[in-house]
C-alpha positions in Angstrom: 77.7 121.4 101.0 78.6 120.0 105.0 75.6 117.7 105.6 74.1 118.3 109.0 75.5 115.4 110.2 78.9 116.3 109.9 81.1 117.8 112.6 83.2 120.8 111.8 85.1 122.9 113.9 84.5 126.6 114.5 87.6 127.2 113.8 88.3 125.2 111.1 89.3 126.7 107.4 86.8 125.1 104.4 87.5 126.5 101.5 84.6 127.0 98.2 82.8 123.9 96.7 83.9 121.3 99.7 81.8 118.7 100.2 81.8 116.8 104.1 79.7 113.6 104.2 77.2 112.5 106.8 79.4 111.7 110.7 82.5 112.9 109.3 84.6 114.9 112.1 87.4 118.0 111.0 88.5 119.0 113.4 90.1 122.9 114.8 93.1 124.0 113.2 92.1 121.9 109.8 92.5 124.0 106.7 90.9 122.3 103.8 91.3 123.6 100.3 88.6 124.3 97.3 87.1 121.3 95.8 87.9 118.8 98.0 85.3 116.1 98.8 85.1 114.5 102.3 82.8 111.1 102.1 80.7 110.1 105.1 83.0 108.9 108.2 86.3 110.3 107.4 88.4 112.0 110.4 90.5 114.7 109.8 92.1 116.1 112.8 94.9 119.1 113.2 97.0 120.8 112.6 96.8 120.1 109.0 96.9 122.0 105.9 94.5 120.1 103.1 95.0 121.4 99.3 92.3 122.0 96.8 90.6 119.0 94.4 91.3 116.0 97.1 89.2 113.3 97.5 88.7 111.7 100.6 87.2 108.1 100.9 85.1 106.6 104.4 87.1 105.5 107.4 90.0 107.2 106.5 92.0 108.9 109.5 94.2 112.3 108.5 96.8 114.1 110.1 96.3 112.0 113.5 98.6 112.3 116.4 101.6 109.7 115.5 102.3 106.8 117.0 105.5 107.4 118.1 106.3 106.7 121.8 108.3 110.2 122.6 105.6 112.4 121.1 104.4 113.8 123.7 101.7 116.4 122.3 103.6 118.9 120.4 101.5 120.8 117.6 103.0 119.1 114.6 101.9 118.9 111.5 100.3 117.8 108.1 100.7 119.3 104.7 98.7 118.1 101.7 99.0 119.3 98.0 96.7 119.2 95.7 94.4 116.2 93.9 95.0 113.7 95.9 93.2 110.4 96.3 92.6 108.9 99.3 90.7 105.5 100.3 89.3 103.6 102.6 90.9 103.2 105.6 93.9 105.3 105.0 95.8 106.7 107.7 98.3 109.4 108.4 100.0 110.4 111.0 101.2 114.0 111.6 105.2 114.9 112.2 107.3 114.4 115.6 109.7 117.3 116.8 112.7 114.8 116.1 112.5 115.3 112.6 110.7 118.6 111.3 107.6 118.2 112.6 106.0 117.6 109.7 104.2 114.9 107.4 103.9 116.4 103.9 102.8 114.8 100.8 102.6 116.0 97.2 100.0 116.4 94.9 98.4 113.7 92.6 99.0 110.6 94.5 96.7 107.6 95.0 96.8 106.1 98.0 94.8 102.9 98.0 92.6 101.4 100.7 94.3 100.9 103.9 97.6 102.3 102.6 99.4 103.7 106.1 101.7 106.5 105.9 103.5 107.5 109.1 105.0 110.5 110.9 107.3 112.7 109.3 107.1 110.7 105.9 107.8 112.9 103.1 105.6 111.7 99.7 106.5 113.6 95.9 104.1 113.7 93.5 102.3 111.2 91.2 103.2 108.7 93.5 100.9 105.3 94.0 100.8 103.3 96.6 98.4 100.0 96.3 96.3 98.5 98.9 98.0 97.9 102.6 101.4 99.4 101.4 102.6 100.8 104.7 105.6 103.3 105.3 107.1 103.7 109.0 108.2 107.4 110.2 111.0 109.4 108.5 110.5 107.3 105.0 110.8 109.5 101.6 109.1 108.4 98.5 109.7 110.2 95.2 107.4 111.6 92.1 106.2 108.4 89.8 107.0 105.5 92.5 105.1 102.9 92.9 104.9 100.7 95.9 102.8 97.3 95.7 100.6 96.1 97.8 101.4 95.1 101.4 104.4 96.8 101.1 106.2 97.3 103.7 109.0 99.9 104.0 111.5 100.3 107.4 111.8 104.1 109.0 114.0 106.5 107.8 114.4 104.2 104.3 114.4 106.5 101.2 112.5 105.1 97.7 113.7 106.9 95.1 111.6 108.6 92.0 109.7 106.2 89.2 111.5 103.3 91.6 109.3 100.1 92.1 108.4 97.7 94.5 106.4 94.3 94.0 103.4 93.2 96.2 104.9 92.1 99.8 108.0 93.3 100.0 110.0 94.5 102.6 112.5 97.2 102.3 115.4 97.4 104.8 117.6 99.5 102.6 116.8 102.6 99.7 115.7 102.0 96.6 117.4 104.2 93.9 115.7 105.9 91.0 114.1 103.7 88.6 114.7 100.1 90.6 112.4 97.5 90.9 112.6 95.8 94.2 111.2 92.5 95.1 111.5 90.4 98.2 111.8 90.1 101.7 114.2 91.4 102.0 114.0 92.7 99.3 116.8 92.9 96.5 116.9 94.6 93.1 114.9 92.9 90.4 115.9 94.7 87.2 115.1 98.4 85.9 111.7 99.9 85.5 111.8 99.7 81.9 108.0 100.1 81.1 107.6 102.8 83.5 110.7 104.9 81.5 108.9 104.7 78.1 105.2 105.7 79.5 106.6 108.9 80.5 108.2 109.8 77.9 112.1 109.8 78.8 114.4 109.7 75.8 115.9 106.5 74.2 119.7 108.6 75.3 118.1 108.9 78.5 116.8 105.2 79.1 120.2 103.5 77.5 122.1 106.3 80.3 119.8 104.7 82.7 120.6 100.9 81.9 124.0 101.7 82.1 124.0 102.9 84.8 121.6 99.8 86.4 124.1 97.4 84.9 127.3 99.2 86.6 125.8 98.9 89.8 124.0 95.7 89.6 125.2 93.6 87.0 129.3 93.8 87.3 130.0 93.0 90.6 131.1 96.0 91.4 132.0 97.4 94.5 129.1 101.1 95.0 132.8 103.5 94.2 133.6 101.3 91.7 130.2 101.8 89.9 129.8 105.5 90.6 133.5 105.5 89.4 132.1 104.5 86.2 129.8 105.8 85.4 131.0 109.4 85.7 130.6 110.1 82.1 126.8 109.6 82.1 125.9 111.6 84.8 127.8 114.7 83.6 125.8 114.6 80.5 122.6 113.3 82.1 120.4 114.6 84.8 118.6 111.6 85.5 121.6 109.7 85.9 123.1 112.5 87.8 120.2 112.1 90.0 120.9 108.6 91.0 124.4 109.1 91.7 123.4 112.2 94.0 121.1 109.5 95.6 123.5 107.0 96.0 125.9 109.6 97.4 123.1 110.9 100.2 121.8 107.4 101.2 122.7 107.2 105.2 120.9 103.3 104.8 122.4 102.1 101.7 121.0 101.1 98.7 119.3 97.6 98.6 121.8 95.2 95.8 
């Protein structure tokens, strides 16, 4: 199912059941998995390593060189899971040897139209980022975030998972588990409340969580003074446990 207008490389990998659209170019050292559809127009360019079930939207520019100025032509690469949605005018960028050479992103995320991610981002699962949302190189984002649109987020920032960030922002500093951020800059606008009960967490779980947000955000606390505090919960809770850990590994800081 490659229309005659396509271009694919000799050496390119296609798995079973991939569709390629009309002028679309993939390029040699592209390995693209079962069931993925390609729409008319879309670049994909190597090395990259494409899962099975994506979807791939017109105009959209995969696993390009980056657009860093000391890359200087190293085979780096991207890695794509599985079920992915990608849109119009998306673009990423493949890894730079300062980091670990590699762009990878998860499986089951929508990426809306014009969404940017850059070279050696690192993207969990279920994650969605809304139209122009744009990460610079070295950003992690974790399963279930959500960034608004026109995002934008500053390199080697971290967003942690199910956080949140409203249309425009800008984010300077990391974003801890289950935060909503708003603002340029932006600053922490409460706890992603409606996001906890969708998936399913526990009511222990969510009032662990508040807690938690209310020791570091509502107390005036100093960060050890918070962490200090809330000790108890995270020994008993793994999601809590999870932001402290986060907290503990942030080289940036966390936004407050």
């Amino acid at each position: 199912m490659i229309d005659k207008l396509a271009f694919v490389h000799p050496d390119a990998k296609i798995g079973n059941n991939v569709t390629i659209g009309p002028w679309s170019y993939i390029g040699a050292d592209v390995e693209i998995g079962d069931d993925t559809w390609v729409s008319s127009h879309v670049v994909i360019k190597g090395p990259s390593v494409i899962g099975k079930g994506n979807r791939f939207f017109q105009f959209s520019s995969i696993g390009e060189e980056c657009q860093d100025k000391k890359y200087a032509g190293e085979p780096t690469t991207l890695i794509m899971g599985d079920n992915n949605i990608v849109r119009e005018n998306v673009t990423i960028h493949r890894g730079t040897i300062q980091d670990n050479s590699e762009t990878r992103i998860g499986s089951n995320n929508l990426l809306m139209a014009y969404v940017h991610i850059a070279h050696d981002c690192v993207l969990g699962d279920n994650i969605i980022m809304a139209n122009n949302a744009s990460i610079a190189g070295h950003v992690h984002v974790g399963d279930w975030a959500i960034l608004g649109g026109m995002t934008g987020v500053h390199q080697f920032v971290h967003i942690g998972a199910h956080a949140f960030t409203a249309g425009s922002s800008t984010i300077f500093q990391d974003v801890p588990p289950f935060v909503m951020a708003a603002g340029s800059p932006a600053i922490p606008r409460g706890l992603n409340a409606e996001g906890l009960k969708r998936r399913g967490f526990t009511k222990e779980t969510q009032h662990a969580i508040r807690r938690t947000y209310k020791s570091l955000y509502r107390k005036n606390l100093t960060i050890e003074e918070a962490l200090a505090e809330i000790t108890e919960d995270a020994e008993s809770d793994e999601y809590v446990k999870g932001m402290v850990d986060f907290i503990n590994g942030s080289s940036r800081g966390i936004i407050r």
